[in-house]
C-alpha positions in Angstrom: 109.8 64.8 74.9 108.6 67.7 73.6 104.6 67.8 73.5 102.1 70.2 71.7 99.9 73.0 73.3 96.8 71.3 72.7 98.3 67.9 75.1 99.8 70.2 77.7 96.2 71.6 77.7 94.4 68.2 78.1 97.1 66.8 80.1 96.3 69.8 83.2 93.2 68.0 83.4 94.0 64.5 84.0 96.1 63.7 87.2 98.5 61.0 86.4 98.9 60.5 90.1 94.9 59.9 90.4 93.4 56.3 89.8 90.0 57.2 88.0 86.8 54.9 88.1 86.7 53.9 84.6 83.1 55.8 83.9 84.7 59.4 84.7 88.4 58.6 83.1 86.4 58.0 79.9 83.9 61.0 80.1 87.5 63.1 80.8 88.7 61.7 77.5 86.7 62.0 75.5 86.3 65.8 77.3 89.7 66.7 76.8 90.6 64.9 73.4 91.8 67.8 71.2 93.5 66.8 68.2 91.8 67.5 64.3 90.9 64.6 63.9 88.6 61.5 65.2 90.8 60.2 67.8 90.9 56.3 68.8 90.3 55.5 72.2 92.6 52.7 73.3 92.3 50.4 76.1 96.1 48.7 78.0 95.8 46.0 80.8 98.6 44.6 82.5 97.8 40.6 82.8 98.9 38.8 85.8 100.7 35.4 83.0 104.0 34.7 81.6 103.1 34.7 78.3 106.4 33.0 77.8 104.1 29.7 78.5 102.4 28.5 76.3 99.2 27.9 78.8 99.6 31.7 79.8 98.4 32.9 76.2 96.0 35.5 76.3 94.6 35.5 72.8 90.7 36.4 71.5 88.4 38.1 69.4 85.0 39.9 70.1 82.8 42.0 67.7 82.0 45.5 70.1 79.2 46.5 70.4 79.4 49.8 68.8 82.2 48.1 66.5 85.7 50.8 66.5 84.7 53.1 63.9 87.2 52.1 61.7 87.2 50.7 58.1 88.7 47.2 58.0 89.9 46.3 54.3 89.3 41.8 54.2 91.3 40.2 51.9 89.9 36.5 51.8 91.6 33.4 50.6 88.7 31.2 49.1 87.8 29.5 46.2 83.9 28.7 44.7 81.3 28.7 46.9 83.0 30.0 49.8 84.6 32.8 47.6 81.4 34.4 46.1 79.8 33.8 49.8 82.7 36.1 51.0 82.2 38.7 48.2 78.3 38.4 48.9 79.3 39.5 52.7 81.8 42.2 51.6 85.0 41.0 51.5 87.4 44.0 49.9 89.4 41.1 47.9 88.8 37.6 47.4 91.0 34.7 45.5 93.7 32.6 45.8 97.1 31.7 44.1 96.5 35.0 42.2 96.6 36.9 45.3 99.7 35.1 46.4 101.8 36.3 43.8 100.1 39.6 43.7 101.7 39.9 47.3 104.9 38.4 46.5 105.5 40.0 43.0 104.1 43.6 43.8 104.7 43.5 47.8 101.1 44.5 48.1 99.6 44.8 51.5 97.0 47.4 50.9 94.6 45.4 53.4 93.9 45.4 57.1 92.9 41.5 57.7 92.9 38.4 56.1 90.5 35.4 56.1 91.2 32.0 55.0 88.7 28.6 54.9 91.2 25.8 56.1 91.6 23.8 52.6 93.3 27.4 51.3 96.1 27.1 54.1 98.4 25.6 52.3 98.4 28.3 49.9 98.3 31.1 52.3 101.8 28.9 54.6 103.7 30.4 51.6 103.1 33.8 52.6 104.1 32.9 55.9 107.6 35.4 56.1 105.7 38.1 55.3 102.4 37.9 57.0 104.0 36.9 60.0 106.1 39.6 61.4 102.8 42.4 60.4 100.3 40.4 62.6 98.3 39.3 59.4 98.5 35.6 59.2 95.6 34.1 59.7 94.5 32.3 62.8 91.6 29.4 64.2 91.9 30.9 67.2 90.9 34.7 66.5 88.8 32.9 63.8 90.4 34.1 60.9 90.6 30.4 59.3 87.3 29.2 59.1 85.2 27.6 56.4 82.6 30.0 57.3 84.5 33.0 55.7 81.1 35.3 55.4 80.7 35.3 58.6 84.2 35.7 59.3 83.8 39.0 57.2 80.4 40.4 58.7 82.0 40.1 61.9 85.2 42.0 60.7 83.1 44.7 59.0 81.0 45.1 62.0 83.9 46.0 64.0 85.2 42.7 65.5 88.9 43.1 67.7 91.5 40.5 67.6 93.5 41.0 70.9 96.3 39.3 72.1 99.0 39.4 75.0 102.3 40.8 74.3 105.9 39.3 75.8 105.2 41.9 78.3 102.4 40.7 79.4 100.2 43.7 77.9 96.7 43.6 76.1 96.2 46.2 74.1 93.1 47.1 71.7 90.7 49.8 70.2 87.5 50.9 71.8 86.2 52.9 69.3 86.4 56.6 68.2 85.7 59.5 71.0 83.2 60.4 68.8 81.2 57.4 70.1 81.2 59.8 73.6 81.5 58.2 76.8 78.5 55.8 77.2 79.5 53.6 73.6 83.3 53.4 75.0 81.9 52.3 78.3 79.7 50.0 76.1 82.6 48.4 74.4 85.1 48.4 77.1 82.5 45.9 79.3 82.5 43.8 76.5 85.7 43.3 76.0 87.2 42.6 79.7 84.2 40.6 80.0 85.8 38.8 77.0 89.7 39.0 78.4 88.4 37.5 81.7 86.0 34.5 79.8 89.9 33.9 78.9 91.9 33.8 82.2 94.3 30.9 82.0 93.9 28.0 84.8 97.9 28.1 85.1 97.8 31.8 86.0 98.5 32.5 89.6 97.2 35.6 91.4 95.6 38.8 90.4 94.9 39.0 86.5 94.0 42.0 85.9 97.3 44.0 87.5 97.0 47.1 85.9 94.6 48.9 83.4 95.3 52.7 81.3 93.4 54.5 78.9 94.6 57.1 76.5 93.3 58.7 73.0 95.5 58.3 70.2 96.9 62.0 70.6 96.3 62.9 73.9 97.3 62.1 78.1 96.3 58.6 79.6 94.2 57.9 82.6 94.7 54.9 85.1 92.4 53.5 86.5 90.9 52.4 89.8 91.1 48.9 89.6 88.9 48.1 92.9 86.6 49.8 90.9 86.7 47.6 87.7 84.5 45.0 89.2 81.6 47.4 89.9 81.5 48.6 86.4 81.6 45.6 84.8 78.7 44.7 87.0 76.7 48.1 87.1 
């Protein structure tokens, strides 16, 4: 694969034999990050389950600290009270059947998340084929169907992460933009394998966290130390 000047610059200075303590693999990052524009920071752990089994899921959410840096577009299926609440809170879109058929008719998806309070999910089931397979249905358990949708939306403007396992058995998620610099992405990435572990399933057997990498969204990877992990989530 044929990389870029810039990344065969950057990657000279990360080893890729070299497990990093999570502290300097982030300062070197955010160091060596080289592309034009505001590169994301993104985090990849290797989870001990089978997420085949159903009591192996790993699957949350957790507003950052410093949030990700990125604009999050809500479209929010509510109607009277809990619609103007979300509007009040900043949803980008709001409504109901009329949204429905604007995504069915005009195969609009020009949004990031959506919200629904519970009574609406009978509405939002019909969109089911083609929220689905993009990741945008909406969920209890990353707390996406709610009857509290303003909150729902604060949380989502304030830089919330929904993560979840993959069939591999990989987490992956945002920390934020190298911009933040080293200390917010530390910041953030405490908080949210402080989260991931709050989540370890009873049913799974042996080391959970297996395996952790970092990368920008341009630019070489680190690996990190994993002995290490505990002392920075503690320091």
């Amino acid at each position: 694969m044929f990389r870029g000047k810039k990344y065969q610059e950057s990657a000279k200075q990360i080893d890729k034999a070299t497990l990093y303590d999570p502290k300097e693999g982030l300062e070197l990052i955010c160091k060596t990050a080289s592309a034009k524009f505001d590169e994301t920071v993104e985090l990849h752990v290797k989870l001990g389950v089978d997420s085949r089994h159903a009591d192996q899921q790993v699957r949350g959410a957790i507003v950052l600290p410093h949030g990700t840096g990125k604009t999050v577009r809500v479209l929010v299926f509510a109607k009277g009270d809990k619609a103007d609440a979300a509007r009040a809170a900043g949803a980008d879109y709001v409504g109901d059947m009329d949204m429905v058929e604007k995504i069915q008719k005009e195969n609009w998806f020009e949004f990031d998340v959506v919200v629904a309070s519970p009574d609406m999910m009978g509405v939002v089931g019909r969109l089911g084929k083609v929220l689905g397979p993009r990741g945008l249905m909406p969920n209890a358990k990353t707390g996406t169907v709610t009857f509290d949708v303003a909150n729902a939306v604060k949380e989502l403007k304030a830089g919330r992460v929904d993560f979840k396992v993959d069939k591999a058995g990989v987490l992956h998620a945002p920390l934020g933009k190298v911009s933040f610099g080293p200390e917010k992405i530390q910041d953030n990435l405490k908080a949210l394998l402080d989260a991931v572990n709050r989540l370890k399933p009873s049913a799974a057997k042996g080391q959970y966290m297996v395996s952790m990498a970092v990368s920008t969204t341009m630019g070489p990877g680190f690996k990190v130390d994993m002995p290490q992990v505990k002392k920075f989530l503690e320091g």
